[in-house]
C-alpha positions in Angstrom: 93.4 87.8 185.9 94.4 90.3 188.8 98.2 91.3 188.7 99.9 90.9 192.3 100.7 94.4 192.1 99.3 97.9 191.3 95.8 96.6 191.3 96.2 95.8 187.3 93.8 93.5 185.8 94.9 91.4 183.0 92.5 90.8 180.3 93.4 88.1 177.4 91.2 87.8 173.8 91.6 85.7 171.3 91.1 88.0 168.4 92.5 91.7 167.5 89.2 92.6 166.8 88.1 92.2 170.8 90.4 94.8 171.7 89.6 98.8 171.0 91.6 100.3 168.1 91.7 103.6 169.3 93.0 102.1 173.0 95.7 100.1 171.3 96.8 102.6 168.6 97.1 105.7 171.3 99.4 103.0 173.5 101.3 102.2 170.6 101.9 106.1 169.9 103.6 106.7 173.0 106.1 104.0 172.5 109.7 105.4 171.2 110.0 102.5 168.4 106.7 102.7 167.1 106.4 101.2 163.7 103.1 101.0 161.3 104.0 96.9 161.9 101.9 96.9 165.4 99.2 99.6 164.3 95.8 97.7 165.3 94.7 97.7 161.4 97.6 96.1 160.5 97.5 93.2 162.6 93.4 92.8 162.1 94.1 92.7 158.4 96.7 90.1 159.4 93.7 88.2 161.1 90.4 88.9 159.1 92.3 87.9 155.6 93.7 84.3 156.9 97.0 85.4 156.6 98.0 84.9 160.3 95.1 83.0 162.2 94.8 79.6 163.5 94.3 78.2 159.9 97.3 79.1 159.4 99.2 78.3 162.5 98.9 81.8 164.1 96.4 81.3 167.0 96.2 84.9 168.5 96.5 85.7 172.7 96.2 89.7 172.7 97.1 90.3 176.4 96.0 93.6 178.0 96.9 95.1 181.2 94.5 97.4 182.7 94.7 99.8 185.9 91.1 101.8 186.5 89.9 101.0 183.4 92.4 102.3 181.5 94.3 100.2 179.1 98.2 100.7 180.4 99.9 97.9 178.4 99.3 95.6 175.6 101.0 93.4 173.2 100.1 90.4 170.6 100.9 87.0 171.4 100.5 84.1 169.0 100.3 80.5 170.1 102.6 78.9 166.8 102.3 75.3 165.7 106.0 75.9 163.8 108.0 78.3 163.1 107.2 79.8 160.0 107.3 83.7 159.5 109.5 84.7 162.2 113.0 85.2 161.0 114.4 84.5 164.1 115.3 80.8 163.8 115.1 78.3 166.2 114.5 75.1 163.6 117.7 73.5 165.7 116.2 74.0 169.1 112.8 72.3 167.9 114.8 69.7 166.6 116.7 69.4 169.9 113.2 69.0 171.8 112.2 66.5 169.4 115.3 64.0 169.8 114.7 64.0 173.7 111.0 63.0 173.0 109.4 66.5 174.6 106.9 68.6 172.8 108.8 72.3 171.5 105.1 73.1 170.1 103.0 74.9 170.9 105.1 77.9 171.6 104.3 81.4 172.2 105.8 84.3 169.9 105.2 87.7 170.5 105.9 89.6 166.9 104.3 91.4 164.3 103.7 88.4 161.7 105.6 87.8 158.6 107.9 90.9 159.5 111.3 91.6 160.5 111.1 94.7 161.6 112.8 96.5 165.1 110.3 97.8 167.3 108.0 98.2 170.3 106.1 94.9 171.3 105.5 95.4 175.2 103.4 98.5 174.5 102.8 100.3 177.6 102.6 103.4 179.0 105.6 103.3 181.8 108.6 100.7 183.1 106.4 99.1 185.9 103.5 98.6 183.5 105.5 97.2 180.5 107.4 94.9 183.4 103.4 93.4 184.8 103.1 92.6 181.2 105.8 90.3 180.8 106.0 89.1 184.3 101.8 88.1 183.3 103.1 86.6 180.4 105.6 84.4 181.7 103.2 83.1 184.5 100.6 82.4 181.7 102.9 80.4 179.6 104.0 78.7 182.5 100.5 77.8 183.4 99.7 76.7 180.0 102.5 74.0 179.9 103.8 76.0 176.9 107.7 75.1 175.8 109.1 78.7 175.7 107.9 82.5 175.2 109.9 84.2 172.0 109.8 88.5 171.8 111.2 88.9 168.1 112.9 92.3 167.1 112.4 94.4 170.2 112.8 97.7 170.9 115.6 99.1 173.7 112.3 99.8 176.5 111.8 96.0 175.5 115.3 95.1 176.1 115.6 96.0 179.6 112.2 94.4 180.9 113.5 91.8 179.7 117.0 91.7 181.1 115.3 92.9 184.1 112.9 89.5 184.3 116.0 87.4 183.2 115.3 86.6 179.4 118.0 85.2 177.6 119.0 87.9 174.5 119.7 86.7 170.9 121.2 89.1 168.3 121.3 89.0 164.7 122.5 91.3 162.1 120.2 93.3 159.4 121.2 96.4 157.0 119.7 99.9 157.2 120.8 103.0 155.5 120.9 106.6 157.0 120.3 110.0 155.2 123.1 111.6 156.9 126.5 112.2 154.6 129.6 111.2 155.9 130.4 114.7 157.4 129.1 114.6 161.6 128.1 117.7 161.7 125.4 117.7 158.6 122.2 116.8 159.4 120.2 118.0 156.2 120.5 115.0 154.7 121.9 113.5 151.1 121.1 116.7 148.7 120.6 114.2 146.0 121.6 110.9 145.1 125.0 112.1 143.4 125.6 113.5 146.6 125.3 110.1 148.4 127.3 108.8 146.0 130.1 110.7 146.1 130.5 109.4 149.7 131.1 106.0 148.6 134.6 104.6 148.1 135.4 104.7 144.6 134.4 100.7 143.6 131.6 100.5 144.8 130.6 103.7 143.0 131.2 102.9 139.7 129.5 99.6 141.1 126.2 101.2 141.5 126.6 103.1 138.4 127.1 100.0 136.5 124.1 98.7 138.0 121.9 101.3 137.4 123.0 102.1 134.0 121.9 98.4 133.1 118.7 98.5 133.5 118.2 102.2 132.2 119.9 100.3 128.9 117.4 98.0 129.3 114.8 100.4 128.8 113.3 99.9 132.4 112.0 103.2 134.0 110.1 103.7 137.1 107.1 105.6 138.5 105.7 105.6 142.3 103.0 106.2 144.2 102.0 107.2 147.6 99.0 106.2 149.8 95.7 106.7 147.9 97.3 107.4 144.7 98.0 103.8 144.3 95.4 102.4 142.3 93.4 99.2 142.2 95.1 98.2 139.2 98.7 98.8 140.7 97.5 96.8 143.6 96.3 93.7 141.4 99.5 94.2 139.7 101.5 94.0 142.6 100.2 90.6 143.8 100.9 89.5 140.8 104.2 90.2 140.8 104.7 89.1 145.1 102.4 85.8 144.5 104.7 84.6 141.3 107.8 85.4 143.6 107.2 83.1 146.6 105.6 80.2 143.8 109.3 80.3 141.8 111.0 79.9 145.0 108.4 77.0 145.6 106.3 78.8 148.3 102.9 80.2 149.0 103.0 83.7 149.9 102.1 84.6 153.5 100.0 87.4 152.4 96.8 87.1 151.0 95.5 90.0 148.1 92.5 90.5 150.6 95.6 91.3 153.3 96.8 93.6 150.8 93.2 95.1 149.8 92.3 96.1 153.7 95.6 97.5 153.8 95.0 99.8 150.7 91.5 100.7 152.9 92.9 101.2 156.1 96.4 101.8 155.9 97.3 103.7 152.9 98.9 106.2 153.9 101.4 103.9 155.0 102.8 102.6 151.5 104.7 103.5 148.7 105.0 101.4 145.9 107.4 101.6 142.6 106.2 100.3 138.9 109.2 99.5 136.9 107.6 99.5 133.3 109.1 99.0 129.9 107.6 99.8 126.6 104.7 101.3 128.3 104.0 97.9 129.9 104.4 97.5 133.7 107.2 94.4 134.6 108.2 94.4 138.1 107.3 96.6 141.2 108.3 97.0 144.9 106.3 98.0 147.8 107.5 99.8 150.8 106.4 100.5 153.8 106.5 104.0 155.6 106.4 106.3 158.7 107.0 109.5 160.0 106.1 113.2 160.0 103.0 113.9 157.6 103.7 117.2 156.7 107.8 116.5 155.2 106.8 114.3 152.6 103.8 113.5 150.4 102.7 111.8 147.2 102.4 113.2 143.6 98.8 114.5 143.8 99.5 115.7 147.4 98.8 112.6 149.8 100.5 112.5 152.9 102.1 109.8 154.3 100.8 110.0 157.9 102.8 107.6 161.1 104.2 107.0 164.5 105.9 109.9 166.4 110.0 111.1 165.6 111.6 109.6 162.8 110.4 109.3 159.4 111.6 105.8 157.9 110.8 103.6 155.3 111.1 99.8 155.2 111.8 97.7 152.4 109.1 95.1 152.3 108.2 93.0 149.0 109.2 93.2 145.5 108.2 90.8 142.0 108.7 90.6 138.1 107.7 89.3 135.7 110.3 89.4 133.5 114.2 88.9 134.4 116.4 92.3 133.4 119.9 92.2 134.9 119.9 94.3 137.8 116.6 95.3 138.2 115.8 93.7 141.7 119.0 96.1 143.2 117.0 99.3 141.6 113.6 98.5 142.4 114.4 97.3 145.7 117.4 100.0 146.8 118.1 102.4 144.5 114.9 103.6 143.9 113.5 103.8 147.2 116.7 105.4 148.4 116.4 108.2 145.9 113.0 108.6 147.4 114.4 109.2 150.4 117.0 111.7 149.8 114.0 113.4 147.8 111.6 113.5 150.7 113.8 113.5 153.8 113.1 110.4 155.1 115.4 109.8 157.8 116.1 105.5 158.0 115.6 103.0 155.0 115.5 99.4 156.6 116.3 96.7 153.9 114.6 93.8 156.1 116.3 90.6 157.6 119.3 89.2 156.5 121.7 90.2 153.2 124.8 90.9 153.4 124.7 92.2 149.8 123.2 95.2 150.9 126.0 96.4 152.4 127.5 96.9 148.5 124.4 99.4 148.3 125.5 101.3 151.3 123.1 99.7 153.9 125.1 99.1 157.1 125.4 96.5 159.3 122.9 97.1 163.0 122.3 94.8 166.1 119.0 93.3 166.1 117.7 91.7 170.0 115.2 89.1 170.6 114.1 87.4 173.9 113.6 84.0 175.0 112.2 81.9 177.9 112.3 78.1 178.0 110.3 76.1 180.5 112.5 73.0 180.8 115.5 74.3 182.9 117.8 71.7 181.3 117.3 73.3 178.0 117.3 76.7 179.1 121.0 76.4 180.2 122.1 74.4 177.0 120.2 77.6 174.5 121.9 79.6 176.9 125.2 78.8 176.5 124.8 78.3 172.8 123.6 81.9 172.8 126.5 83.1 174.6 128.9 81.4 172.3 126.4 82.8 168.8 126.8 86.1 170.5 130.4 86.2 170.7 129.9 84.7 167.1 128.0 88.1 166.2 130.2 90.7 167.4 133.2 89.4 165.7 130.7 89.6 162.4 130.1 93.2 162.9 133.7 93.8 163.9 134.8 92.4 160.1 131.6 93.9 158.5 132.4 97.5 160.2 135.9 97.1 158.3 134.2 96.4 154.8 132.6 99.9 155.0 131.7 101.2 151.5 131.8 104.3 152.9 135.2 106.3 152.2 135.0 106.8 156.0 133.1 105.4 158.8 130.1 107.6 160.2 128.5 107.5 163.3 125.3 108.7 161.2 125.2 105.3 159.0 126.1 102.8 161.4 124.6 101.6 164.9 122.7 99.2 166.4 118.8 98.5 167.1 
């Protein structure tokens, strides 16, 4: 397709693999909120092991804008059959399409599958560019007789195309810690995690202590590893542990262990993942995802963890046991990648979607956007007056959570929005 402006050419493929790595990754790099999520191997890996591909309900549209040959903007659009994966729910407006006997599926999401995480998904390389994209995207859906276009956890650049184009925004609420001690004006970091600690009010202190204490009672201790350094075996033992997690809460796993195996060839500089072990015998682990600067932190046989541009962060992803030990999920999952942190000066540790728990582990409370367009006009109003009504219903939650603090004083450093 030719854009009406610009002299851009849109070009659509049904498969990551159609478009260049090296074009998509260098577009992705110049975005502010670039995350290992949209890297082109992770979204291929995504595609080649099953996990999300039209088997599975995830039929792939990767739109790409072009001006002279060069690729300008991109992003990765999946025609859904339900609404699986996304953490962004709209179950209720399905439902609502449903009882007036019109179609809600297919729909198109753009999103990195199977992950809550805040970032770029209109990669491009300026404002005009990133706002061809989405105006092409709008026009397609429109021509495809799809019911609605979904952009889940965008970035800020994201934001304003898509107030600009007249997207309705819908916020919810996730939990992210910040290396930064209470004081403004320090910016080294927690020295340690005693330090962080001794930011915290007094209950929920002892709190953690309790809770770490527990499982060090239990005989639990923990090693990680970085990148390369993780072995085969750990892998194996991971799925394990992630595959017998989603079957107790009666689920499949999204991810396949062939996901997780390209990942280890292609990506592994990108993870981190912690063995909880007792008796010599390996019980639980957690794997996190991670970004940043290459040269601040690196593994225990001296892999680096290599990433986007700016901020180093790391993201909670998936955890598993094997065997219940009181406590262990809060130090697998928190406390022992937030001591990594401290350790390595990573800058951000994002717990994922949802939890207000976390907050008891001193992740704070941050806005999270999306963006939504909805063919049938009717129900465009009626989403978008229940989304000015949920919105209201979202600031008074991070009005009462902002007064829960377990910090002994509010910082600007571990609190914000995305």
């Amino acid at each position: 397709m030719k854009s009406d402006s610009n002299d851009y050419v849109i070009r659509v493929f049904s498969s990551p693999l159609e478009v260049g790595a090296a074009d998509w990754n260098a577009l992705l790099s110049r975005q502010p909120e670039a995350n290992p999520f949209m890297r082109h191997e992770y979204l291929a890996a995504l595609h080649e092991s099953g996990s999300a591909a039209p088997q599975t309900g995830w039929t792939p549209r990767f739109f790409t804008l072009w001006q002279r040959q060069a690729l300008v903007a991109a992003c990765a659009l999946y025609l859904k059959d339900h609404s699986y994966g996304e953490y962004v729910f709209d179950w209720a407006w399905a439902n609502a399409y449903e009882q007036h006997g019109l179609a809600y599926y297919p729909k198109a999401v753009l999103a990195s599958p199977f992950t809550p995480v805040p970032g770029a998904r209109l990669l491009a390389c300026d404002a005009p560019a990133r706002h061809a994209l989405l105006k092409a995207l709008v026009h397609w859906c429109g021509e495809q007789r799809l019911s609605s276009l979904h952009l889940l956890f965008i970035g800020e650049a994201d934001v304003a195309a898509c107030e600009q184009a007249g997207l309705m925004l819908r916020h919810t609420v996730q939990f992210h810690w910040t290396n930064l001690p209470s004081t403004p004006d320090d910016e080294t970091g927690y020295r340690d995690f005693d330090h962080f600690l001794a930011g915290l009010s007094q209950d929920k202190r002892k709190k953690i202590r309790h809770e770490r204490r527990k499982v060090a009672q239990a005989g639990v201790g923990f090693r990680w590893s970085l990148g390369r350094d993780i072995s085969p075996d750990d892998w194996d033992f991971f799925y394990r542990c992630y595959e017998r997690t989603y079957y107790e809460h009666g689920n499949a796993p999204y991810l396949s262990r062939d996901f997780f195996r390209r990942m280890a060839d292609t990506m592994p500089e990108n993870w981190l993942l912690f063995v909880a072990e007792r008796g010599g015998m390996p019980i639980a682990t957690s794997l996190i995802a991670v970004s940043g600067d290459p040269e601040r932190a690196t593994g225990p046989s001296g892999s680096q963890m290599a990433g986007e541009a700016g901020a180093r962060v790391a993201y909670g992803r998936y955890w598993g046991a094997l065997e219940r030990v009181d406590c262990l999920h809060f130090e697998a999952c928190y406390y022992q990648p937030l001591q990594w942190c401290m350790e390595h000066g990573v800058q951000r540790f994002e717990g994922g979607a949802q939890g207000e728990h976390k907050m008891a582990r001193a992740l704070l409370p941050v806005r999270t956007t999306s963006a939504h367009w909805l063919a049938h006009p009717a129900f465009a109003d009626a989403v978008e007056r229940f989304l000015a009504r949920e919105g209201e219903g979202i600031e008074h939650y991070m009005e009462d959570l902002a007064r829960r603090s377990p910090f002994k004083r509010a910082s600007t450093g571990n609190a914000g929005s995305t």
